[in-house]
N, C-alpha and C positions, 0 to 999 in steps of 0.2 A: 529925729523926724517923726510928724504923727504916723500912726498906721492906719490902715483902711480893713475895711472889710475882708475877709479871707473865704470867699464863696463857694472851693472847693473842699474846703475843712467847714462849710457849716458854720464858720463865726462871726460874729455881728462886734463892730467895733465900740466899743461904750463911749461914754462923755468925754472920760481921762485920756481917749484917744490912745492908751496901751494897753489896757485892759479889754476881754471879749467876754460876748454872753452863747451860752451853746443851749440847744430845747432838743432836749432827746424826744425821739417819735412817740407818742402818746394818740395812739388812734380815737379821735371824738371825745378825749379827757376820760376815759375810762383807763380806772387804775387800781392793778392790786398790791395792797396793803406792802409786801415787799419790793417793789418797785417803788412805791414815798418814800422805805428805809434807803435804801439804794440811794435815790437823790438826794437822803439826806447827809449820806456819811459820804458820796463823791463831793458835794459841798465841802464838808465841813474839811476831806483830806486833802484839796485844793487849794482851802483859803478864799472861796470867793464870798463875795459880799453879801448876798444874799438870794433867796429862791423867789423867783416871781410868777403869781398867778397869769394867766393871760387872755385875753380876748377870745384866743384861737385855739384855745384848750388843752393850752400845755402848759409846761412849766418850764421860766428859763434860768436858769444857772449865770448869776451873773458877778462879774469879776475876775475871770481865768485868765492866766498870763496864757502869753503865745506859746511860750514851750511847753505850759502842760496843755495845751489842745488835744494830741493825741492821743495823748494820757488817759485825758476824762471823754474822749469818744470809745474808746477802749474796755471803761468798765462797763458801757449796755449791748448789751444783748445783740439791739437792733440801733444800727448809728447811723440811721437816713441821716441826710443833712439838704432839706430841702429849704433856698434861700436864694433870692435873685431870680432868675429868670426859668421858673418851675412852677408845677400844679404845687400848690401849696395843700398847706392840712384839712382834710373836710372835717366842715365843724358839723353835729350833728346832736338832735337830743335824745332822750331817753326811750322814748316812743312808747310802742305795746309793751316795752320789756318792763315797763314800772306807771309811766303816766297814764292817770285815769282820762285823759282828755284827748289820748293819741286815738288818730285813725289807722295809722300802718306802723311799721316796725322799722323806722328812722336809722337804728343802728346796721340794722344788717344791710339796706342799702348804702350807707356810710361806710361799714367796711369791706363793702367788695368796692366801692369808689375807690377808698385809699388803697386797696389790695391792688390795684390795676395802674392807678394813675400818680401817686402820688408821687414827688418828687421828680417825673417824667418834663423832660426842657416842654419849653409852650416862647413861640414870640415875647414875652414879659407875663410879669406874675397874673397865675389864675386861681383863681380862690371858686371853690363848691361847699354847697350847705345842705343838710336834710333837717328835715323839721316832721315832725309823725299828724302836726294838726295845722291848721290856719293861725294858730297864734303865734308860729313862725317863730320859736324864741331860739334857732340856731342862726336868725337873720339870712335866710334864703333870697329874698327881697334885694339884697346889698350885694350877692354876689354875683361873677360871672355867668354860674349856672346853679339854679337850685331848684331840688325839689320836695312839695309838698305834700303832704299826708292830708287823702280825702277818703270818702268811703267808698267809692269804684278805684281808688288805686294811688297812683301819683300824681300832679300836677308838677308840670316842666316849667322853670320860668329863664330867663336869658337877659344879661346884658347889662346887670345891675354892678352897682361898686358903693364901694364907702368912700372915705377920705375927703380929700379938702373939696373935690365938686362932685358931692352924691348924685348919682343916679339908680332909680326905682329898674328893678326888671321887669321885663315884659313876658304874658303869659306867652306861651310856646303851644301844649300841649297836653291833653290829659289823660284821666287813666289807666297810668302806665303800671306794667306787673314791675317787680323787680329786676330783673332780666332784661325786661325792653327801656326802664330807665340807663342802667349800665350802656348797652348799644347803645340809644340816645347820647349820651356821652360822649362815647369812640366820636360819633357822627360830630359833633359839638365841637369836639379838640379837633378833630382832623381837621374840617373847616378852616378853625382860626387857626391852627399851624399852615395852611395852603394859602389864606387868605390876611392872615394879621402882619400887622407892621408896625413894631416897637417905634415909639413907648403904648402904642395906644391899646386898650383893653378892649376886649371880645365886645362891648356895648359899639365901641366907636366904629370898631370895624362892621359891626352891623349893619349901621349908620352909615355909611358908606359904601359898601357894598347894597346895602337895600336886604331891608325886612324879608321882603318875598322869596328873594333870591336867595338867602339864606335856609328860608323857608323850608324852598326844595331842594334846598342841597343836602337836609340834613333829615326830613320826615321822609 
């Protein structure tokens, strides 16, 4: 019989329908050099097929049989297993800590994001982004909630998604310190946990509930 998904072990069922893929937590794709060996030698002592880069800035391990899942959650550190119906990974770029084009420090609000909310249940998947300039290259734009690096601070934006019917997020709010984007957040989540109704995404429920109204529910 095929297998499915295994959502409280973290694994994502492959093509061959017995085989899974597992992405150990990788906060904003930053990574040190022992941690690549790491995922290189639990690959290779697994037998899986091979390592893959990813959209969301991690890396997944793909081809583990079911019985070693535990296995190879086993050998990190930190074995979040955020998949199905969770705050997913904020993606985030470099910011002040290297790009010459950043306005704010992208990662440190990225990981006090992930520090707080990651992997936390949500109505269906919620995906966040930080981005340190307007060139937005962690796609802030696409996701539920993201924000943006200006020179008074953050820019909020809400409601956005990828996938098969994109939609653009909407500006929310500005110059926000680091601190007051986090709050923002809480505000953000609590909402669409009080007010969202699977399958649909924080954009729809916006949508439906009404702009305004979410407005003051969450400034």
């Amino acid at each position: 019989m095929a297998k499915a998904n295994i959502p409280e072990k973290g694994a994502i069922v492959q093509r061959d329908f017995e085989t899974y893929s597992l992405a150990p937590h990788i906060p904003g794709g930053f990574v040190e050099p022992a941690f690549l060996r790491k995922v290189a030698d639990v690959a290779e002592k697994y037998g899986a097929k091979f390592v893959k880069l990813t959209g969301t800035q991690r890396m997944i391990i793909v081809g583990i049989k079911e019985e070693d899942i535990d296995a190879v959650w086993a050998e990190f550190e930190d074995s979040s297993k955020a998949i199905g119906l969770t705050i997913r990974s904020i993606q985030m770029c470099p910011g002040t800590r290297s790009c010459k084009r950043a306005k704010q420090d992208s990662p440190g609000l990225g990981f006090a994001l992930d520090k707080e909310f990651y992997g936390k249940p949500v109505p269906t998947k919620f995906k966040m982004a930080v981005s340190g300039c307007s060139n937005c290259c962690s796609d802030p734009w696409l996701r539920d909630l993201g924000f943006i690096g200006a020179d008074d601070g953050f820019l909020a934006v809400v409601g956005g998604k990828g996938g098969g019917t994109v939609k653009q997020a909407r500006e929310l709010t500005g110059g926000l310190t680091q601190d007051q984007a986090v709050e923002l957040a809480r505000k953000v989540i609590a909402f669409y946990r009080e007010n969202g109704k699977a399958p649909e995404r924080l954009g729809a429920t916006i949508e439906r509930v009404g702009f305004e109204e979410f407005k003051k529910a969450v400034l």
